[in-house]
N, C-alpha and C positions, 0 to 999 in steps of 0.2 A: 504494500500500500504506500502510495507517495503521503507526505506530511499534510498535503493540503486536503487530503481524502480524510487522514486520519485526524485533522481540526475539524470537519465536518461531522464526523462521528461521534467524537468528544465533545461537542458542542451539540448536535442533537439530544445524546443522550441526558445532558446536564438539562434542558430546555423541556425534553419528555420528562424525568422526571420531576426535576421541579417545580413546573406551573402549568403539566397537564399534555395528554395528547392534543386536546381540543384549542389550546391556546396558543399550543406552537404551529408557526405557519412556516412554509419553507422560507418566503420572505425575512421571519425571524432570525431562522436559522443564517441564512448567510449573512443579515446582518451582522449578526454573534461571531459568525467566523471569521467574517471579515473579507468574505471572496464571494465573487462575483454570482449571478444565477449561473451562470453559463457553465462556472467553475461547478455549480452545487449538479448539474444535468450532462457535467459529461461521467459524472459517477452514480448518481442516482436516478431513476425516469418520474418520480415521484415522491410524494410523504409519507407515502406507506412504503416502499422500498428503503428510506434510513430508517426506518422503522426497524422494519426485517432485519436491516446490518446490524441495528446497533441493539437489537434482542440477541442476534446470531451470535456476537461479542460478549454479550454475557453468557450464552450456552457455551462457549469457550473457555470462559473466568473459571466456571463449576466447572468442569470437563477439567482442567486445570488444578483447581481445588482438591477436585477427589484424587487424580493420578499423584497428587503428592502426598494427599495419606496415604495413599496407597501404597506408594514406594515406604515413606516412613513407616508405614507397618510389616513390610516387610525386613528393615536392619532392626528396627526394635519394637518390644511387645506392644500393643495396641491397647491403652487404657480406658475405661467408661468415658472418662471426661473427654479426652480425645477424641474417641468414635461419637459422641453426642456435639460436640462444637459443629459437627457436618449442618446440625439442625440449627446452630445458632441463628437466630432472624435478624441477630445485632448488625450483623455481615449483610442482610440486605435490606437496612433500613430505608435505601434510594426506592424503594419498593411503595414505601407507604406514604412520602411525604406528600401527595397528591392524590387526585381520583383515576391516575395512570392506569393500576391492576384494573377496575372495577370498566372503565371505558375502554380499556384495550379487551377486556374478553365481549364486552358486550358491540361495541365496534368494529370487531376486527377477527371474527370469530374463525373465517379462511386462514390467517396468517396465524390463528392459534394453534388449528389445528395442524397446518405445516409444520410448525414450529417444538408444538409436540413428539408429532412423529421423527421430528429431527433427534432431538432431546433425549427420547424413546433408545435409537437407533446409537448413538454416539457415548451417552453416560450411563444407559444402563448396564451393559456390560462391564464398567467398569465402576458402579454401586455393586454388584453382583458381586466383582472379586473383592473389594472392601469388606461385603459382608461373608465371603467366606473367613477370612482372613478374622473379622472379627469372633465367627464361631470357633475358630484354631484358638486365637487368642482366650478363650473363656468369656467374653463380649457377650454372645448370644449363646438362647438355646443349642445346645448339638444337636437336639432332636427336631430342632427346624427346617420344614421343606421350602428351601431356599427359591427354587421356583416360583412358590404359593408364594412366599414376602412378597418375592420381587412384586408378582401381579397384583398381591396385597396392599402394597404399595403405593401404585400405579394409582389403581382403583379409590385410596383413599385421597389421595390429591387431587384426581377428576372430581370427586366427592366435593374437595375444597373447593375448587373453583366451581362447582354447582351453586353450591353453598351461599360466595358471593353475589353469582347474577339474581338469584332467586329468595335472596334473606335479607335486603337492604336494612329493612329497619331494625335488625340485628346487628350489622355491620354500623350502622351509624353511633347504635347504643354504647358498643362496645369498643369501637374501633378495630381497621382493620388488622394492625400488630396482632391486637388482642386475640382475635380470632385464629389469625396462623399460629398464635402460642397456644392455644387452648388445643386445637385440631393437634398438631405435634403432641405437647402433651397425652393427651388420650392415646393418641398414636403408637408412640415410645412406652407407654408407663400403664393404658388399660386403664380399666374400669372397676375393675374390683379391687376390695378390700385384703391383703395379703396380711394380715395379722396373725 
């Protein structure tokens, strides 16, 4: 990527999250970067296309993320705290500051679904070997069919994001943080009493 691609980026993404899909306009954006339309159109066709990049950018950060537990779990044992930061939400607080999540899934529900199956295809496989890794390690159940997690998984974050388009006036009560804490929680830690 040349620099002036990658200021276009950087500067979408700050603009998307910050003050919203709906608020940023492409005109925005090049303002912000400082280059011309013409600059912003021989890389992008549209506002959903730096859109796409600069999600695609972060499916890369996580993809990132986890190969490097990954490896670190491989030179040394993998601890609860360690394998539970994977769910830290503090890591994607860029997430919440705006109505971004909530207008991107309801806006832009093709580039979700793309986006997922990307997601699907590139970090599950490597969630898959973390969580073996964390069964070796003593992490998780041994008696867990790692298959079932994984789709178990899958299944409960479709859930989340269900959750969002169809629960607003929960979402607003609680905030959205709130919400991906509590879902993680039950997630991770279940419903029942272990007394």
């Amino acid at each position: 990527m040349t620099k002036k691609e990658i200021s276009i980026i950087e500067t979408a993404r700050r603009l998307f999250f910050g003050q919203g899909i709906k608020e940023t306009s492409v005109e925005t954006i090049v303002n912000e970067a400082r280059v011309s339309k013409r600059t912003f159109y021989k890389y992008f066709s549209d506002k959903t296309a730096i859109l796409e990049k600069v999600l695609l950018v972060i499916i890369d950060e996580t993809y990132e993320r986890l190969s490097s537990l990954v490896e670190e779990a491989k030179e040394t044992p993998l601890t609860l705290n360690r394998f539970l930061q994977l769910y830290e939400l503090d890591d994607y607080d860029f997430l919440f500051g705006s109505d971004f999540t909530v207008i991107f899934m309801k806006d832009y529900p093709e580039l979700l679904a793309k986006l997922t199956e990307i997601s699907r295809e590139k970090i599950i496989p490597k969630y898959e070997e973390l969580v073996r890794l964390a069964i070796s390690h003593g992490i998780l159940r041994p008696d867990m069919d790692i298959e079932f997690f994984i789709l178990y998984s899958f299944y409960t974050r479709k859930s989340m994001r269900e959750g969002i388009l169809y629960n607003q006036e929960i979402i607003k009560k609680m905030g959205l943080k709130d919400y991906f804490n509590k879902f993680h929680d039950y997630f991770l830690n279940g419903v029942v009493s272990r007394q």
